[in-house]
C-alpha positions as CSV (number, residue, x, y, z in Angstrom):
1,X,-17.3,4.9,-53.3
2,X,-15.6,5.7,-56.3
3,X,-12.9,8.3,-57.0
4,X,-14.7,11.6,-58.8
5,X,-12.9,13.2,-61.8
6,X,-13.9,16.9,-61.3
7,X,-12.7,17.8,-65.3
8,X,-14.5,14.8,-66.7
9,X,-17.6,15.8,-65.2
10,X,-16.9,18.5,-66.1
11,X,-17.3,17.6,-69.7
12,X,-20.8,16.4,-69.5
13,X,-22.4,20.2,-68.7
14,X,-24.2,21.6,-71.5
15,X,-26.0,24.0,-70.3
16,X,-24.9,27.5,-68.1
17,X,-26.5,27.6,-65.0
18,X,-28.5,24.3,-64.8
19,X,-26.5,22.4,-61.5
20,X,-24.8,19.1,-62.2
21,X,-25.4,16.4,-59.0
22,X,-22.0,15.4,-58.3
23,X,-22.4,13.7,-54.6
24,X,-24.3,14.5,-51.7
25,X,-22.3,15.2,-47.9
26,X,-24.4,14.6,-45.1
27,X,-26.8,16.9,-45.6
28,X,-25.8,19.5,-48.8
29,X,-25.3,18.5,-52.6
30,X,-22.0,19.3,-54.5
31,X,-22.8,20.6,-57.7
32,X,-20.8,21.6,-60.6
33,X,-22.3,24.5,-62.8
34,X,-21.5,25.8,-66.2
35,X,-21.2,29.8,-65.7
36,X,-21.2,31.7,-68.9
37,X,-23.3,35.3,-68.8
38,X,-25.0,36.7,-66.2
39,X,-27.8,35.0,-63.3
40,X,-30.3,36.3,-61.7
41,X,-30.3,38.4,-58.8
42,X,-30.9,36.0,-55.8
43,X,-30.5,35.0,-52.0
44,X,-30.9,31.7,-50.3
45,X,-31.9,30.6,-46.6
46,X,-28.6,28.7,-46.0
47,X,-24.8,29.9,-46.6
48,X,-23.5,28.7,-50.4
49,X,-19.8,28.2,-51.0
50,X,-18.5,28.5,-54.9
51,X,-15.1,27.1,-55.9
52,X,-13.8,28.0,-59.0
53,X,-12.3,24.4,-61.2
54,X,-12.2,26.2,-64.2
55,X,-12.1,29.7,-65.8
56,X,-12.9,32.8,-63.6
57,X,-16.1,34.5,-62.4
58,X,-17.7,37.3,-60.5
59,X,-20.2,37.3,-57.4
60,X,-21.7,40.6,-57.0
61,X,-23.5,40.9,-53.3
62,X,-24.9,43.6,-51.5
63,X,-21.6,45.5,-50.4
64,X,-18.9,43.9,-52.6
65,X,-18.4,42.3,-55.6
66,X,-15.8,38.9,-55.2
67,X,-13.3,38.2,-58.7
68,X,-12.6,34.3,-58.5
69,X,-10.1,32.7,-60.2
70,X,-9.3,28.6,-60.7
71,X,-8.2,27.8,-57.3
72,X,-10.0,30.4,-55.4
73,X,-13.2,29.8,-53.7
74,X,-16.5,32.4,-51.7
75,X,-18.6,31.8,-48.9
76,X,-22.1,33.5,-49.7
77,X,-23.4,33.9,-46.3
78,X,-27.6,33.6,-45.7
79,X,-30.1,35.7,-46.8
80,X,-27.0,37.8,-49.2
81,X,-28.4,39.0,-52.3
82,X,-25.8,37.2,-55.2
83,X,-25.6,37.7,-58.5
84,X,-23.2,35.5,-60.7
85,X,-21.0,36.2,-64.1
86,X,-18.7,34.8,-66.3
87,X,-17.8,37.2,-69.3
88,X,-16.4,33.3,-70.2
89,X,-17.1,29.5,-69.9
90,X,-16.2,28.8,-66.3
91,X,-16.7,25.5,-63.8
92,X,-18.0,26.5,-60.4
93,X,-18.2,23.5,-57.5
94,X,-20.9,24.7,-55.4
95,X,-21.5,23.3,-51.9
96,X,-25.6,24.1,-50.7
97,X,-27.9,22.5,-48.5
98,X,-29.9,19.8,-49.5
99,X,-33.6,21.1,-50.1
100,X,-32.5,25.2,-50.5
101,X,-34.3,27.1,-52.2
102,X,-33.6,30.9,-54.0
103,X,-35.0,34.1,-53.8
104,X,-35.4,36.2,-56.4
105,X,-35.0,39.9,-56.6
């Protein structure tokens, strides 16, 4: 398998909040998203785990709201209402299993 250049991938997003396939492990995708503005209010059946490449962004869940930084990196746990935002252009990596689908508020 070939090496993955996060940043170069990186490149090729155009659009906030539409996930970019990068590879799939065992059974979850990693995607890379393009965070600018605010998503929905949601929750998922399965834990999600964002990791901040580039820029910085806020989760807000039901108790606490989570600052990430490039570097830094959340578990969302099952069935926690999530809501994303990036007052700036920011690269997420987001780890979720394969087939997942959201609930929204």
């Amino acid at each position: 398998m070939p090496k993955i250049n996060i940043l170069k991938e990186a490149e090729k997003i155009k659009k906030p909040y539409i996930p970019y396939h990068l590879v799939n492990v065992d059974n979850f995708h990693v995607f890379l998203g393009l965070f600018e503005g605010d998503y929905k209010k949601h929750k998922h059946p399965y834990d999600e785990f964002f990791y901040v490449v580039l820029g910085e962004i806020q989760i807000e869940m039901d108790k606490e709201t989570v600052s990430l930084k490039e570097g830094e990196g959340v578990l969302v746990k099952k069935n926690t209402w999530h809501k994303s935002k990036a007052k700036n252009k920011a690269v997420v990596m987001l780890f979720e299993k394969i087939g997942m689908q959201s609930d929204f508020a």
